[in-house]
ChimeraX commands (.cxc) that place a marker at each C-alpha (Angstrom):
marker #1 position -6.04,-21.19,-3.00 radius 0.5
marker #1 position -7.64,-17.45,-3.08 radius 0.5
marker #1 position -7.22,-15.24,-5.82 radius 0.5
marker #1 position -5.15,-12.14,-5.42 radius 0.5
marker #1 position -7.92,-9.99,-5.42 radius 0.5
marker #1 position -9.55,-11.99,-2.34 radius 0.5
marker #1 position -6.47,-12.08,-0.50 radius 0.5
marker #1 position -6.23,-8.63,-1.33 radius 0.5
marker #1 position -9.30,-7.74,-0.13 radius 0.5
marker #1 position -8.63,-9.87,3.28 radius 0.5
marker #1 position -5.76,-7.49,3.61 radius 0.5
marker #1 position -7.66,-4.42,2.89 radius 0.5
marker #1 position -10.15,-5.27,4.97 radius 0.5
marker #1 position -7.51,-5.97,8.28 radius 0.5
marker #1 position -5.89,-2.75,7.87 radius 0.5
marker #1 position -9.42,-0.60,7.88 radius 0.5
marker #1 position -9.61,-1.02,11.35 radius 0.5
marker #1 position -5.86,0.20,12.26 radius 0.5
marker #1 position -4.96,2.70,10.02 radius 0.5
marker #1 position -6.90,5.60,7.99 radius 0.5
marker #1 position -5.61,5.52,4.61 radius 0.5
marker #1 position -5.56,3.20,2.31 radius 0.5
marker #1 position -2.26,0.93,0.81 radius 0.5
marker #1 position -0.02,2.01,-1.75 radius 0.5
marker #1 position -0.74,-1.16,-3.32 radius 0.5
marker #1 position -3.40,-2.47,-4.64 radius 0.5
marker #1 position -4.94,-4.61,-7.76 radius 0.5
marker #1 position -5.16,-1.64,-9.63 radius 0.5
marker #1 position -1.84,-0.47,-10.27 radius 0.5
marker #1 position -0.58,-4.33,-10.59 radius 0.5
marker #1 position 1.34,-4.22,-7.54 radius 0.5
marker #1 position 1.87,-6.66,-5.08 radius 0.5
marker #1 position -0.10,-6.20,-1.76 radius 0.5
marker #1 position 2.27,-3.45,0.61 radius 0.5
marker #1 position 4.19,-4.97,3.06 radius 0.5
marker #1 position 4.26,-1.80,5.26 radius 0.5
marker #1 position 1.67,0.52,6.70 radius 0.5
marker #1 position 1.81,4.02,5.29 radius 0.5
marker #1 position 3.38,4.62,8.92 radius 0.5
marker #1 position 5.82,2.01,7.79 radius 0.5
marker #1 position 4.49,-0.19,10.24 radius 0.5
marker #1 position 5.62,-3.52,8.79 radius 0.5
marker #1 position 2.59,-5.91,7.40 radius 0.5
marker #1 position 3.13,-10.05,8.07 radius 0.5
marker #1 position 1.07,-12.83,7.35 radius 0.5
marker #1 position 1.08,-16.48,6.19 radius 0.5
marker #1 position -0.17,-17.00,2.92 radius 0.5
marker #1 position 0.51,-20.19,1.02 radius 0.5
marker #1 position 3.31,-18.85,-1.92 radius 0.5
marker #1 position 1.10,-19.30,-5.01 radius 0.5
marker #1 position 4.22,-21.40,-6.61 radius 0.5
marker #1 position 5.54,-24.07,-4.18 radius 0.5
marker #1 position 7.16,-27.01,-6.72 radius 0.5
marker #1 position 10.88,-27.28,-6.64 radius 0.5
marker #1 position 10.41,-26.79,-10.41 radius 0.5
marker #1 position 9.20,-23.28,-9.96 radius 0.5
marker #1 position 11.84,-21.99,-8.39 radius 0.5
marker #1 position 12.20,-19.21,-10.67 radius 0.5
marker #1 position 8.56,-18.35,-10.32 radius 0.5
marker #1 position 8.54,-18.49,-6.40 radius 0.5
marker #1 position 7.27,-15.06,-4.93 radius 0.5
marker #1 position 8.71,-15.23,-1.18 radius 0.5
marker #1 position 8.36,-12.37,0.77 radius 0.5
marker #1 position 7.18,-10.89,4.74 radius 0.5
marker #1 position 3.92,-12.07,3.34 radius 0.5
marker #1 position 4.22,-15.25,1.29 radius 0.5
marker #1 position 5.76,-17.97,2.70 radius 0.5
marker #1 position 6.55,-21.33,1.51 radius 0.5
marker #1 position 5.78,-23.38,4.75 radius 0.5
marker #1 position 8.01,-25.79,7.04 radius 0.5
marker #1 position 7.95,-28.73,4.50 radius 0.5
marker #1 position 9.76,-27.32,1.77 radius 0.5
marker #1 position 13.02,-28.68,1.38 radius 0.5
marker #1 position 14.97,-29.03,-1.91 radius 0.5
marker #1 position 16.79,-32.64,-2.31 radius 0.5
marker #1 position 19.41,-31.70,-4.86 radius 0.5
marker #1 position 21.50,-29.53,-2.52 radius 0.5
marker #1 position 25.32,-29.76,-3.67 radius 0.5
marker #1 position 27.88,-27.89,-1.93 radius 0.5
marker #1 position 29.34,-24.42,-3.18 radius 0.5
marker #1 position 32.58,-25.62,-3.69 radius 0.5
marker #1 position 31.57,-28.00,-6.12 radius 0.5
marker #1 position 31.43,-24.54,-8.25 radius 0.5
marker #1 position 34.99,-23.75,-7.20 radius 0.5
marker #1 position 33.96,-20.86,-4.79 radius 0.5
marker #1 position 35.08,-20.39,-1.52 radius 0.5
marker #1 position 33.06,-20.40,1.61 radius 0.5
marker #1 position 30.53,-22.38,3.11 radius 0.5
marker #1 position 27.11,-23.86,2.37 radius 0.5
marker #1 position 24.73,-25.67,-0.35 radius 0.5
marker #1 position 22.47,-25.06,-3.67 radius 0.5
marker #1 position 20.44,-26.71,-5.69 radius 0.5
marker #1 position 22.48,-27.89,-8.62 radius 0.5
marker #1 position 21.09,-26.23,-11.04 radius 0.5
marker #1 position 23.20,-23.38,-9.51 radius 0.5
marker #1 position 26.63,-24.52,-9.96 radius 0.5
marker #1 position 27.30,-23.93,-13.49 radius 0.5
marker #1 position 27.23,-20.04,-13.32 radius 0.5
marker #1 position 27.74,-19.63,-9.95 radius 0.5
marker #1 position 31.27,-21.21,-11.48 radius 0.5
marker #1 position 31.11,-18.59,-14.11 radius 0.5
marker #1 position 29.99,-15.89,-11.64 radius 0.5
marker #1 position 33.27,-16.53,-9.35 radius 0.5
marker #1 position 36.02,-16.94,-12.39 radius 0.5
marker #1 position 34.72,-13.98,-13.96 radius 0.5
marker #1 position 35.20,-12.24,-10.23 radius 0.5
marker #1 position 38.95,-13.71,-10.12 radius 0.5
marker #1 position 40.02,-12.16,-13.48 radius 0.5
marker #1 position 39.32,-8.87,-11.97 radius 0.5
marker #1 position 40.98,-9.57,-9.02 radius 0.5
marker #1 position 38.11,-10.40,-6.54 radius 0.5
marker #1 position 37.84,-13.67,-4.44 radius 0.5
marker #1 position 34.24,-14.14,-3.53 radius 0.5
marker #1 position 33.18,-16.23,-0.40 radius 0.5
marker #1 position 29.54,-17.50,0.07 radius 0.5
marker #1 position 28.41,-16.53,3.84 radius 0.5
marker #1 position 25.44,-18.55,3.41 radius 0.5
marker #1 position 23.36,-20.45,0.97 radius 0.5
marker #1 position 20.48,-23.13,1.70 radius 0.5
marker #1 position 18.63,-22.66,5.01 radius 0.5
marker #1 position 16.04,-25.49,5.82 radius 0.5
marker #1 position 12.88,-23.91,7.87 radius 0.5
marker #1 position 14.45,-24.87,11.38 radius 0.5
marker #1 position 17.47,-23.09,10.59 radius 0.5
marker #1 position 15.61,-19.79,9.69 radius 0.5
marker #1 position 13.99,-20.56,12.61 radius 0.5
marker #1 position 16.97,-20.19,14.73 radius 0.5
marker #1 position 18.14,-17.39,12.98 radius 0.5
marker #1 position 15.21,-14.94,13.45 radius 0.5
marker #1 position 14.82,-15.90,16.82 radius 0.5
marker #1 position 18.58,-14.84,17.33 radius 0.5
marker #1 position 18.19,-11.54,15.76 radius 0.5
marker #1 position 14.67,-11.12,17.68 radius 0.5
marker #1 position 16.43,-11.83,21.22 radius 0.5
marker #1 position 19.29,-9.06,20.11 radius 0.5
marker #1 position 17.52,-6.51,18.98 radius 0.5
marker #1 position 13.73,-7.21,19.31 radius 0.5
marker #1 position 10.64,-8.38,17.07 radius 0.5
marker #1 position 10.45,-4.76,15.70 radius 0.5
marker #1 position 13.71,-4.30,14.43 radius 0.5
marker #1 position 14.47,-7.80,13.72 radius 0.5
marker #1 position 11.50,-8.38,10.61 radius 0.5
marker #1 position 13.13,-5.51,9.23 radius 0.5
marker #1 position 16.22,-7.67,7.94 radius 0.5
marker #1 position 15.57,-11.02,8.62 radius 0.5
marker #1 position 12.97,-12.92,7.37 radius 0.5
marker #1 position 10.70,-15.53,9.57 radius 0.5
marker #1 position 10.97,-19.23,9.01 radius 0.5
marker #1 position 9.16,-20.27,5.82 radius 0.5
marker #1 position 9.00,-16.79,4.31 radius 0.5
marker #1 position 12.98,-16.65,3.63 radius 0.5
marker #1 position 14.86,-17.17,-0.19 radius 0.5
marker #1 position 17.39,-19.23,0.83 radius 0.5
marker #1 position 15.25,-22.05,1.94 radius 0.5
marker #1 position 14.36,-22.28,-1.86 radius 0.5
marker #1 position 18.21,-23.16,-2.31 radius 0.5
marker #1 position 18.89,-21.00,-5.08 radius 0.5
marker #1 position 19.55,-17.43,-2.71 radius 0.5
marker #1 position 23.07,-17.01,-1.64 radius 0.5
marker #1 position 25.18,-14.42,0.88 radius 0.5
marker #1 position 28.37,-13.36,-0.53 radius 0.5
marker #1 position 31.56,-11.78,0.99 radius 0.5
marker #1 position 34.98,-11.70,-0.34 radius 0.5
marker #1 position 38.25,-13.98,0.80 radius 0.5
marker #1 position 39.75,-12.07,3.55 radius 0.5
marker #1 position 37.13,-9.84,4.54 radius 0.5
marker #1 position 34.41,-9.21,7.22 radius 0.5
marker #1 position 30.85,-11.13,7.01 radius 0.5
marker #1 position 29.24,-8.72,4.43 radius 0.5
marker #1 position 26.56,-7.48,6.82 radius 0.5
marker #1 position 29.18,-6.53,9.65 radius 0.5
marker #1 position 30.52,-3.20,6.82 radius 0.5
marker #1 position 28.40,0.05,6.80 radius 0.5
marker #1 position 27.59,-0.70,3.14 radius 0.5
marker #1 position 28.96,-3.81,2.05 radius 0.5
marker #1 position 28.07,-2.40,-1.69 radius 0.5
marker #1 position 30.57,0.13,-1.19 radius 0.5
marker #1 position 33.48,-2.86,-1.33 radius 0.5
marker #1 position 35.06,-3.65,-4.15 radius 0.5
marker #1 position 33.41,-7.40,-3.89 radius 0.5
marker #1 position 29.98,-5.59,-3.25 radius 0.5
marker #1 position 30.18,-3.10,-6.20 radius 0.5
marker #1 position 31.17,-5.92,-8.44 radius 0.5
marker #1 position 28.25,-7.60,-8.19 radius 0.5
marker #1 position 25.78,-5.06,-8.51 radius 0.5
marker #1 position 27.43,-4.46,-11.67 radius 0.5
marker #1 position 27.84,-8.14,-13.31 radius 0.5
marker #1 position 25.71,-10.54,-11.14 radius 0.5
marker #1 position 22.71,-10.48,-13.29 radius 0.5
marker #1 position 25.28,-11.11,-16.32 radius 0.5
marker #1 position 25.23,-14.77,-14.93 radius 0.5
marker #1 position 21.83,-15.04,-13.56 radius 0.5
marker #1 position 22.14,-13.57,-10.05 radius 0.5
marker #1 position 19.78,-10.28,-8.98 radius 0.5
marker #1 position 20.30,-8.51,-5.48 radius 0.5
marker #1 position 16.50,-9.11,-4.04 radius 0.5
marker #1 position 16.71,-6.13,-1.87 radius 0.5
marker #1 position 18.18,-3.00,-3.65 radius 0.5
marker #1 position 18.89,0.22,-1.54 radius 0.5
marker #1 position 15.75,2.55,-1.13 radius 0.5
marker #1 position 13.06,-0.14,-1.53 radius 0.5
marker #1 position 12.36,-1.05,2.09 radius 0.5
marker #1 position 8.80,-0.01,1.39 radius 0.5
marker #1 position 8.42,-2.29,-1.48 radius 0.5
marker #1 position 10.53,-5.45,-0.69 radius 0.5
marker #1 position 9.73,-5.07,2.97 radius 0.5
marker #1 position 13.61,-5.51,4.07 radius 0.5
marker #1 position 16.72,-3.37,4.38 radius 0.5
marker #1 position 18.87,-2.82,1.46 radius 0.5
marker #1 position 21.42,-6.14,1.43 radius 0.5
marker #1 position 23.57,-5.66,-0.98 radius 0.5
marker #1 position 25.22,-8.71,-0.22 radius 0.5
marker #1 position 21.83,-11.42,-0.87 radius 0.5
marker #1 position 21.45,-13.07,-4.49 radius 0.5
marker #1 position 18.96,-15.14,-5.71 radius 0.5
marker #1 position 19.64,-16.99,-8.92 radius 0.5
marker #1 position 17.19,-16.97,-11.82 radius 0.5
marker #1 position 18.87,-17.96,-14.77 radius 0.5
marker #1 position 21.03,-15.63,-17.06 radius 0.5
marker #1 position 17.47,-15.02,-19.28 radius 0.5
marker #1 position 15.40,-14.03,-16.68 radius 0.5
marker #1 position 18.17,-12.15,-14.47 radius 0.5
marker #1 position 18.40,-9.87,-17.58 radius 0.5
marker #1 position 14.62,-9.49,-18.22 radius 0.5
marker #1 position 14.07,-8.30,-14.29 radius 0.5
marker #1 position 17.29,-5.75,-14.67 radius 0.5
marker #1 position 16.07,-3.93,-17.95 radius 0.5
marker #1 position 12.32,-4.64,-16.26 radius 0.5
marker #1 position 13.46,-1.51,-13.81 radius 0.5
marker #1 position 11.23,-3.35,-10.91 radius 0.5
marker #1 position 12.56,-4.50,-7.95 radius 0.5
marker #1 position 12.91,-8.24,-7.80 radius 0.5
marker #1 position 9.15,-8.79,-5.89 radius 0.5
marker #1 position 7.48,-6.32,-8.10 radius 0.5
marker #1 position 8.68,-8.20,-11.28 radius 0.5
marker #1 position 8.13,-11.55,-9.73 radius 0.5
marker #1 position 4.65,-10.42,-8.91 radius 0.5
marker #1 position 4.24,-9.39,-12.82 radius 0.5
marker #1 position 5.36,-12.35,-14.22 radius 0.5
marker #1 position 2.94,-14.38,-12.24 radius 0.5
marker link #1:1,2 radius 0.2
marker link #1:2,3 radius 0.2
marker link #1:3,4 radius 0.2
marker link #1:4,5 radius 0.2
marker link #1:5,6 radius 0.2
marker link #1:6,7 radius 0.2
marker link #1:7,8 radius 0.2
marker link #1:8,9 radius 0.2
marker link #1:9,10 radius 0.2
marker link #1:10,11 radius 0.2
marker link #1:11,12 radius 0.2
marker link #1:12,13 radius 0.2
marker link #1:13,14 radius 0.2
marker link #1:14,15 radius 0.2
marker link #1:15,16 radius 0.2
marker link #1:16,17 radius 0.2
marker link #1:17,18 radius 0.2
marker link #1:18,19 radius 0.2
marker link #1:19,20 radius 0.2
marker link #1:20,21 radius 0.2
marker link #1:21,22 radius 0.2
marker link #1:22,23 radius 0.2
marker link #1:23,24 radius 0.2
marker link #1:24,25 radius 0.2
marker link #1:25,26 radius 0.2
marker link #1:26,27 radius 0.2
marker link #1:27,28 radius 0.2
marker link #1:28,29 radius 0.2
marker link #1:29,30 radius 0.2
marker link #1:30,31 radius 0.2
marker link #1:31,32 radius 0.2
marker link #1:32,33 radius 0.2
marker link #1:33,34 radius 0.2
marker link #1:34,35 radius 0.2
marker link #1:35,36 radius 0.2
marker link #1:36,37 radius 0.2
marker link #1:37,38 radius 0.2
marker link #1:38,39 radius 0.2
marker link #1:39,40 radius 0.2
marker link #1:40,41 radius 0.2
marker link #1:41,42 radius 0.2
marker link #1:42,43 radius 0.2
marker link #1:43,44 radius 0.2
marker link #1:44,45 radius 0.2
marker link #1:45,46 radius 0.2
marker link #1:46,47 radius 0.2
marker link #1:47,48 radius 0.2
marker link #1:48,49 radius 0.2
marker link #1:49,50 radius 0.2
marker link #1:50,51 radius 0.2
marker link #1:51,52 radius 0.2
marker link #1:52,53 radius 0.2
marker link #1:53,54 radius 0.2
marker link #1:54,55 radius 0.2
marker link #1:55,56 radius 0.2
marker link #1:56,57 radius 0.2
marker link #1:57,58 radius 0.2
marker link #1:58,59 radius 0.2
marker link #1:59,60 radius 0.2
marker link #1:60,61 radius 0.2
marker link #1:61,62 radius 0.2
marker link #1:62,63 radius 0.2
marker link #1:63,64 radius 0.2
marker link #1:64,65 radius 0.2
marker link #1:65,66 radius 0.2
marker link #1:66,67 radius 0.2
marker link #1:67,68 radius 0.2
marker link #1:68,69 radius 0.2
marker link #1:69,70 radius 0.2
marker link #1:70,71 radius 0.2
marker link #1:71,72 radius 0.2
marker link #1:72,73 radius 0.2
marker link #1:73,74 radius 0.2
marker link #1:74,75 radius 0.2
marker link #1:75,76 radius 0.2
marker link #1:76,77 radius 0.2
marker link #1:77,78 radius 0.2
marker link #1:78,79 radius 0.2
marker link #1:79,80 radius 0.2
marker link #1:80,81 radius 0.2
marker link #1:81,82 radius 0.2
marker link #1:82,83 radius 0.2
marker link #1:83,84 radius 0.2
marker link #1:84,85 radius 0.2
marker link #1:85,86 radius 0.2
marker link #1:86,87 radius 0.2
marker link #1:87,88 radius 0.2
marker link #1:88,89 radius 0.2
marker link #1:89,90 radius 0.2
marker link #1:90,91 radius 0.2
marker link #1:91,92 radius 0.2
marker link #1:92,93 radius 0.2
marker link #1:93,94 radius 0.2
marker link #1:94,95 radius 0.2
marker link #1:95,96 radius 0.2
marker link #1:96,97 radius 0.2
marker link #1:97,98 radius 0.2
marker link #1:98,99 radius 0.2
marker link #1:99,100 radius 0.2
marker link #1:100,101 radius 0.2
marker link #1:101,102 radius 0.2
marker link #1:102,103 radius 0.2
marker link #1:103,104 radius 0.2
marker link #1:104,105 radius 0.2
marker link #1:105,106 radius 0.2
marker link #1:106,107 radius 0.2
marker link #1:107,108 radius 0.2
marker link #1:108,109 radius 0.2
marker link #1:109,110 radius 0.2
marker link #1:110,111 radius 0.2
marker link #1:111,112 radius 0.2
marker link #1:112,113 radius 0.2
marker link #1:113,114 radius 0.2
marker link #1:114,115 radius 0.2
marker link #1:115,116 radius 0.2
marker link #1:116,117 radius 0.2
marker link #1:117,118 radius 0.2
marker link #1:118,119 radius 0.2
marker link #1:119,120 radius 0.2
marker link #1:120,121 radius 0.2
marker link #1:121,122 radius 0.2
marker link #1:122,123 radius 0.2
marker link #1:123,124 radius 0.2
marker link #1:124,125 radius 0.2
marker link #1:125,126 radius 0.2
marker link #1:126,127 radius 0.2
marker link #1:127,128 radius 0.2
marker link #1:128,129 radius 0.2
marker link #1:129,130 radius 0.2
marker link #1:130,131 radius 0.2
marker link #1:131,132 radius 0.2
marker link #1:132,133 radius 0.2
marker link #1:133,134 radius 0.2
marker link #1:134,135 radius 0.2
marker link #1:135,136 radius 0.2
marker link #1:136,137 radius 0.2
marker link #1:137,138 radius 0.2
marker link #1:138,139 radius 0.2
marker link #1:139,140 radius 0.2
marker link #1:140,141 radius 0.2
marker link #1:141,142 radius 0.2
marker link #1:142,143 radius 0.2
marker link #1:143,144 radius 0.2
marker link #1:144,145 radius 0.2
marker link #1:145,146 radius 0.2
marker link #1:146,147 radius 0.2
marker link #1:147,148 radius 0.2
marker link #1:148,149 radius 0.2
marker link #1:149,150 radius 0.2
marker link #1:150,151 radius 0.2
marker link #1:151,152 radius 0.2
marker link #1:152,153 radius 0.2
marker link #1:153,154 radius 0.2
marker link #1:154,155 radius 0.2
marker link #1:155,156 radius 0.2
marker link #1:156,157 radius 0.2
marker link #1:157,158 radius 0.2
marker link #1:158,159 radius 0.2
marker link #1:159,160 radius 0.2
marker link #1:160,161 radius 0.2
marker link #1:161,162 radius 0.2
marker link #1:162,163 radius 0.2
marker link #1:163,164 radius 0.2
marker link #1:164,165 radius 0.2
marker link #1:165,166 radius 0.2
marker link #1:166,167 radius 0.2
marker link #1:167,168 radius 0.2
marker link #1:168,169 radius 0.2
marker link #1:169,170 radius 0.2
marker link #1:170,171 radius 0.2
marker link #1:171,172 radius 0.2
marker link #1:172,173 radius 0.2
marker link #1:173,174 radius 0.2
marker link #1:174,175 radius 0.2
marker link #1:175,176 radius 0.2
marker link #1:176,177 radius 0.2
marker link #1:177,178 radius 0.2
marker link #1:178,179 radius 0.2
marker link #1:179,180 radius 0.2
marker link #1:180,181 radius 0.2
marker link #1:181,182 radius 0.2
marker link #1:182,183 radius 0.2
marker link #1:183,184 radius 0.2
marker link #1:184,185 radius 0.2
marker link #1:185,186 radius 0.2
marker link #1:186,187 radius 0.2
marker link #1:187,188 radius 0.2
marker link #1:188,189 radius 0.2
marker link #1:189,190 radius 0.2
marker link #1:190,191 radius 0.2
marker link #1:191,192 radius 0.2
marker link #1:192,193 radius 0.2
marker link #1:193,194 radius 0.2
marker link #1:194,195 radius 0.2
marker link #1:195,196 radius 0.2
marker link #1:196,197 radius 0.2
marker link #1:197,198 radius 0.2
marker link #1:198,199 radius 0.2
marker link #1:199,200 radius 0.2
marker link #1:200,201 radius 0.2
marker link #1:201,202 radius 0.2
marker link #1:202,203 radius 0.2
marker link #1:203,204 radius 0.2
marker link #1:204,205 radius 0.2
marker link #1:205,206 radius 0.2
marker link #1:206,207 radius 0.2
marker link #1:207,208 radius 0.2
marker link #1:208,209 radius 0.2
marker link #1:209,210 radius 0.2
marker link #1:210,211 radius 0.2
marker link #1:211,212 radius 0.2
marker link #1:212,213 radius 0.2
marker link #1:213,214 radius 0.2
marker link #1:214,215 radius 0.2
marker link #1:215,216 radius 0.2
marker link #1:216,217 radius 0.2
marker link #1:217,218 radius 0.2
marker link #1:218,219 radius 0.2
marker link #1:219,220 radius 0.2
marker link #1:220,221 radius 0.2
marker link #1:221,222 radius 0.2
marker link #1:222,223 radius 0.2
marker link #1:223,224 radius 0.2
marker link #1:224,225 radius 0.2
marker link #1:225,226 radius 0.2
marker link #1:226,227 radius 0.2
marker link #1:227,228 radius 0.2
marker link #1:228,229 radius 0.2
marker link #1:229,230 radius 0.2
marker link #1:230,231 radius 0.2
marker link #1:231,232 radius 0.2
marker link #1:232,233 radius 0.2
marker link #1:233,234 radius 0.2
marker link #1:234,235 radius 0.2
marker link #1:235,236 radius 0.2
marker link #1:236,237 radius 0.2
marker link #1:237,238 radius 0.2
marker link #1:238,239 radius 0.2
marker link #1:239,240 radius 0.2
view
């Protein structure tokens, strides 16, 4: 597999010819390659993620330009309500024991968490980006959804939450402005879940703010990205 400095470079080198200045990221400053233009153009390619075993699932760096291919496809998926949550979907089982925690802790406050969705296999993804892209177009639609192989959820450890009795969290102006929404911001990474795509880091995670989408790490390592003060790509990134 390349280095990051060659595929780097390869990136560097593609952009010359389209735009004048140069990318906000680069080797030097220990940032992942830019996903946008400085137009804001977005960037997307189809480089092999550098940490593909189901074991590294806390390693994994997925993103608009790291994908994990069609063949990954975790086979300890357990349903969510093995954990006691409502809603609809599966995880690896590694997950259940604090997304348990994660929902019980919710319930003493008062809040009923759903899961929206969970696990998506490649073909799924699939379906779902070419949805979006037929609604609203290619342009819009890699803005906030990701093309097969290059989504979390496939890894089976990235969920979509709601609440019992409300909307699909993506159908609110600002699900984080729900009661459910501001919750977890507050106290998901208390039991290993961080929000991948924070509000006002398009330009560094590549997608929309969805303050609804969780991807599980482990209580440790949730902790170590929150106090890191990096968005979840930029930590990943540093940690690899």
């Amino acid at each position: 597999m390349p280095s990051r400095f060659a595929l780097l470079a390869t990136l560097l080198l593609a952009l010359v010819a389209t735009v004048a200045t140069p990318l906000a990221a680069s080797a030097n400053t220990g940032s992942p390659p830019a996903v946008r233009t400085p137009s804001g153009a977005p960037i997307v390619r189809d480089w092999a993620a550098e940490h593909r075993r189901y074991a590294d699932w806390h390693l994994t760096l997925i993103d608009p330009l790291y994908t994990l291919g069609s063949a990954y496809a975790p086979g300890d998926l357990s349903w969510v309500g093995n954990a006691g949550i409502a809603g609809r979907g599966y995880v690896r089982r590694l997950v259940l024991a604090d997304l348990r925690a994660l929902d019980r802790a919710a319930k003493a406050v008062g809040i009923r968490l759903r899961v929206v969705s969970a696990h998506r296999s490649y073909a799924t993804q699939r379906s779902v980006f070419n949805s979006w892209v037929s609604q609203s177009g290619w342009a819009s639609a890699i803005r906030y959804s990701a093309r097969p192989g290059h989504s979390e959820h496939q890894l089976g450890t990235t969920l979509d939450f709601s609440f019992v009795g409300g909307a699909d969290p993506w159908d609110y102006a600002d699900f984080g402005q729900t009661r459910a929404g501001a919750w977890l911001r507050a106290n998901g990474w208390k039991y290993g879940f961080v929000m991948s795509y924070p509000k006002g880091a398009e330009r560094l995670t590549g997608y929309i703010h969805e303050p609804w989408h969780y991807r599980y790490f482990g209580r440790t390592l949730a902790a170590q990205q929150r106090w890191s003060g990096l968005v979840p790509r930029y930590w990943l990134w540093k940690r690899n």
